[in-house]
C-alpha positions in Angstrom: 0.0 0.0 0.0 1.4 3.2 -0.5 1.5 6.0 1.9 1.8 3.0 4.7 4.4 3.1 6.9 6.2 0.1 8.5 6.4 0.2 11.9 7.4 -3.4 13.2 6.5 -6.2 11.1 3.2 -6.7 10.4 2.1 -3.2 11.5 1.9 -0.2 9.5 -0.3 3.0 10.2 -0.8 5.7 7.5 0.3 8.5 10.0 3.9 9.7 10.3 5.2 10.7 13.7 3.9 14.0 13.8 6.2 15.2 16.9 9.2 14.0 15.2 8.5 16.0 12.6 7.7 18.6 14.7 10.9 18.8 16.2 13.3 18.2 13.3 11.8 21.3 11.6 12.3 23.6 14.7 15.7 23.9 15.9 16.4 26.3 19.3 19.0 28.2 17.7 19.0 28.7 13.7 21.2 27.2 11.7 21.7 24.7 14.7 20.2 21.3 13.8 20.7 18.1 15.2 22.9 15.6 14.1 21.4 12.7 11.9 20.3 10.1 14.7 20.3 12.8 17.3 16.5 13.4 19.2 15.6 16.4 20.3 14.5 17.7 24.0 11.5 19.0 24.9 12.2 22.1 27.0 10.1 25.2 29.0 11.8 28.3 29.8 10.6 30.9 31.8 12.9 34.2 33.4 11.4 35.4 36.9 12.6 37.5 39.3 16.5 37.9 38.0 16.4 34.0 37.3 16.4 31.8 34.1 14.8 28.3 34.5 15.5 26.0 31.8 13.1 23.0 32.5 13.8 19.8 30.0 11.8 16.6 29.9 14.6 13.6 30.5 12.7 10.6 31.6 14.1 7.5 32.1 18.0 8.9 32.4 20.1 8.5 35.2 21.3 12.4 35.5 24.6 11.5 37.1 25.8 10.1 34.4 23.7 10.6 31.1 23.5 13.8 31.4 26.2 16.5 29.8 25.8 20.3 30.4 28.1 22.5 28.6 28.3 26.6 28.2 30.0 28.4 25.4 29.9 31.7 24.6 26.1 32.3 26.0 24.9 28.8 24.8 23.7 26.3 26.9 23.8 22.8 25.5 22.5 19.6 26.7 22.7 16.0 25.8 21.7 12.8 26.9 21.5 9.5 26.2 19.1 7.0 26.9 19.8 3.0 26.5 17.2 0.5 25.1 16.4 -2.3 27.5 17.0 -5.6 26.0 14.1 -8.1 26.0 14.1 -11.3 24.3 11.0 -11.0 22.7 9.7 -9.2 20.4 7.3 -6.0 21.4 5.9 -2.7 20.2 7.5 0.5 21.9 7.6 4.4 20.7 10.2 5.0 23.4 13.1 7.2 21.8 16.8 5.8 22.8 20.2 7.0 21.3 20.9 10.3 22.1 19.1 13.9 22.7 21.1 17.1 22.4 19.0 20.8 22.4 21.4 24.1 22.3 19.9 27.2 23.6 21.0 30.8 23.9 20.8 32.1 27.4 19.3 35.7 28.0 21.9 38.7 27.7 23.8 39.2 30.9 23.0 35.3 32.0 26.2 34.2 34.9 26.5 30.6 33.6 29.2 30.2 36.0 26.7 30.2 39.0 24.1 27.8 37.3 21.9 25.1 39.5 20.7 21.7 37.5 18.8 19.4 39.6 16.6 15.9 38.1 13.5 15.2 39.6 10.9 12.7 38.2 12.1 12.7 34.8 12.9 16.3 34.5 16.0 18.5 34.4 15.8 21.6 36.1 18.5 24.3 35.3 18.6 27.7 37.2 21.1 30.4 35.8 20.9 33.6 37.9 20.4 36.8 35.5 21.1 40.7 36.3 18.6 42.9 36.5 19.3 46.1 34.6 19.1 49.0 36.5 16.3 51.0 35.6 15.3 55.2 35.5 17.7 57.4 34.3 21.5 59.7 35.4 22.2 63.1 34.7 25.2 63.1 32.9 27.1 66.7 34.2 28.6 68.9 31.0 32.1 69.9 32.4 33.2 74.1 30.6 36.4 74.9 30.0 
């Protein structure tokens, strides 16, 4: 049949996987995409009260030592891998395994030296403290020769 697409042998469904599509097309930096074979990470972000929180959906990872954090030059990058358990018969899954990577560009001003990451049911938490700039305005004085 064409159009069908071959899931595990003798299944096939007429819908692609819609969030893998999703996420291939929409990269957190541009011009940043994931390697072939790499999955991408599902993040939140939110910036409250002088603090970024990066929030990343990592189930099934043992964060001590799956997890890699890295900061260059304002970008945070994160990667993971996740192992496939081994069963000796055969069974339907639409788990990802391999590995996940997602680069994103912190705020301006963002001390990525002084970021947090804790992992709590499934989820990577990352706090980077950001500045708040200082608000109102100076009078600048005109010195006369």
């Amino acid at each position: 049949m064409s159009g069908m697409i071959e899931r595990m042998p003798g299944r096939t469904t007429t819908w692609p996987d819609l969030f893998a599509w999703i996420e291939s097309s929409m990269p957190a930096i541009p011009g940043m995409h994931p390697a072939p074979g790499v999955h991408g990470i599902r993040i939140e972000e939110a910036l409250d009260d002088g603090t970024y929180t990066l929030r990343a959906e990592l189930p099934g990872i043992d964060p001590s030592t799956d997890v890699e954090l890295t900061l260059t030059e304002g970008v945070l990058t994160l990667r993971a891998e996740r192992s496939a358990q081994t069963t000796t018969s055969a069974h339907h899954t639409e788990f990802r395994y391999g590995t996940f990577a997602r680069a994103v560009r912190l705020p301006a001003g963002a001390r990525g030296d002084e970021a947090t990451a804790d992992y709590k049911d499934g989820v990577l938490t990352i706090k980077v403290p950001v500045p708040t700039p200082k608000s109102g305005s100076r009078t600048i004085p005109v010195r006369h020769a």
